[in-house]
C-alpha positions as CSV (number, residue, x, y, z in Angstrom):
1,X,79.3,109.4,86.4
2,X,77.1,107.0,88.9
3,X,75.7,103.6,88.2
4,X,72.8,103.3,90.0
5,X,71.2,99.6,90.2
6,X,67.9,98.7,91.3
7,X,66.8,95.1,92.6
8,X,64.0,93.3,90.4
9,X,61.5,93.0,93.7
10,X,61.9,93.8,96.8
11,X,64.4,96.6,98.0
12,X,65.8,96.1,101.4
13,X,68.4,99.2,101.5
14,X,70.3,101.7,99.9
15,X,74.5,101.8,99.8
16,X,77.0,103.2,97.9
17,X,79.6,100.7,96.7
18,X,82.9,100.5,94.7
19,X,82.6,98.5,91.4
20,X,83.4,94.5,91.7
21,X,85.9,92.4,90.2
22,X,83.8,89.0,89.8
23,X,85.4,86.0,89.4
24,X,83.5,83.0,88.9
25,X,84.6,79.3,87.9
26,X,82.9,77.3,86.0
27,X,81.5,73.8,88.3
28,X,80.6,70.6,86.8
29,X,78.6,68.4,88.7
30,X,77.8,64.5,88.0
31,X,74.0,64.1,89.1
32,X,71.6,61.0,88.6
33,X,68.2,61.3,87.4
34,X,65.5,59.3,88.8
35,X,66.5,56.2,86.6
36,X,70.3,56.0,88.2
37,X,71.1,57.4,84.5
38,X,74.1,60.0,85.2
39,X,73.8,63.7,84.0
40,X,75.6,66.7,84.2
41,X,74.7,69.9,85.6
42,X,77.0,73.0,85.1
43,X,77.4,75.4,87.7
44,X,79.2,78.6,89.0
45,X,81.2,79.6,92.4
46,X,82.0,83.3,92.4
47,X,83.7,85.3,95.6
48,X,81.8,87.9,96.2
49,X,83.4,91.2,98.0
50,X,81.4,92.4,100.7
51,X,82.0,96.0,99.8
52,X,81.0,95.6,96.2
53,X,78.6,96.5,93.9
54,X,77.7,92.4,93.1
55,X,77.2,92.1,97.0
56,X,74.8,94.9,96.8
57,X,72.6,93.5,94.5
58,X,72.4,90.2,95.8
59,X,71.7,91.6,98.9
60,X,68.3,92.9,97.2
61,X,69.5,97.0,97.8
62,X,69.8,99.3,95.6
63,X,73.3,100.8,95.0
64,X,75.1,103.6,93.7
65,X,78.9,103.4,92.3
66,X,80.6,106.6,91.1
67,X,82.3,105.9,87.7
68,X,85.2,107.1,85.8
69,X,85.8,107.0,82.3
70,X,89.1,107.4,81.4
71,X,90.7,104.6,80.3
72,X,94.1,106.4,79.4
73,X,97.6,104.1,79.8
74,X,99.4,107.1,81.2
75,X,102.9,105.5,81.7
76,X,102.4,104.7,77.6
77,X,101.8,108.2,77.5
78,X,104.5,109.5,79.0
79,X,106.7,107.3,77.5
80,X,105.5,108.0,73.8
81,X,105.5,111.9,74.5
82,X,108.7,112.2,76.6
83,X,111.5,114.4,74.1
84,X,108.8,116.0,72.3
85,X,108.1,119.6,72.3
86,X,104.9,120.6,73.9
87,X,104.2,123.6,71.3
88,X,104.0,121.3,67.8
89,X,103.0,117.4,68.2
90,X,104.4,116.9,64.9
91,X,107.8,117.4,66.4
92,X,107.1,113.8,67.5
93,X,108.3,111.7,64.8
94,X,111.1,110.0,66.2
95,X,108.8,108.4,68.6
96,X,107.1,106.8,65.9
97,X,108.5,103.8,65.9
98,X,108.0,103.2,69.5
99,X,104.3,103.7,68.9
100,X,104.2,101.3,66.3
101,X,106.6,99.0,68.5
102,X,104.3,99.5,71.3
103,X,101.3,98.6,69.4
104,X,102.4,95.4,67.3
105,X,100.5,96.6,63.8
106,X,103.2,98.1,62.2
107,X,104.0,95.0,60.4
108,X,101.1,92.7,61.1
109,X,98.2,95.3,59.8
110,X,100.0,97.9,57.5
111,X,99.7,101.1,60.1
112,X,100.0,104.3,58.3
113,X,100.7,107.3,59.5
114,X,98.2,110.2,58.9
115,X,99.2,113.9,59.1
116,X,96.9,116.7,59.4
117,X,96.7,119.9,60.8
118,X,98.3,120.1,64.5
119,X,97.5,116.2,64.9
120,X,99.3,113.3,63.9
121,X,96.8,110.1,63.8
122,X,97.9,105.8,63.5
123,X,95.3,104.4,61.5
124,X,95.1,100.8,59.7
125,X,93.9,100.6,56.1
């Protein structure tokens, strides 16, 4: 998948960028208006990486990021699947608890366990 961005206005380039991680802070700064009455103007400071997606923009080009999707916790996988057989998921049921451990509902939200054909589901009434 690609996110392509376009400037508002003027478009001074094209580059292909990785996705940022902004970080901004919040900035509050004590002002006075023309009356010496203070006031209070909130701001942000961000770092901006060079190579990023964010620096693209505000550099007025346009820029492409390729995208993935899958948001999978593989070492959670691994860990809830390891010991069970590959040919029946419903030989899984001793992990069960781990699951439920490893999601903190089982108590909390009344997880129930669901079994249908070839699938076993965790689902919350």
């Amino acid at each position: 998948m690609l996110n392509v961005n376009v400037p508002p206005r003027e478009v001074r380039g094209v580059r292909v960028t990785r996705q940022s991680r902004k970080t901004t802070q919040n900035v509050i700064y004590e002002k006075k208006d023309p009356r010496g009455r203070p006031y209070y103007w909130q701001d942000e400071t961000d770092n901006v990486e060079p190579d990023s997606d964010y620096a693209a923009i505000r550099a007025h080009e346009i820029y492409i990021t390729p995208l993935q999707v899958d948001r999978t916790d593989y070492a959670s996988l691994n860990h809830l699947s390891s010991g069970c057989p590959k040919s029946s998921p419903l030989g899984c049921q001793k992990n069960l608890s781990s699951a439920c451990q490893l999601l903190h509902t089982c108590n909390s939200q009344k997880t129930v366990l669901v079994r249908q054909p070839e699938t076993l589901v965790l689902s919350s009434d």
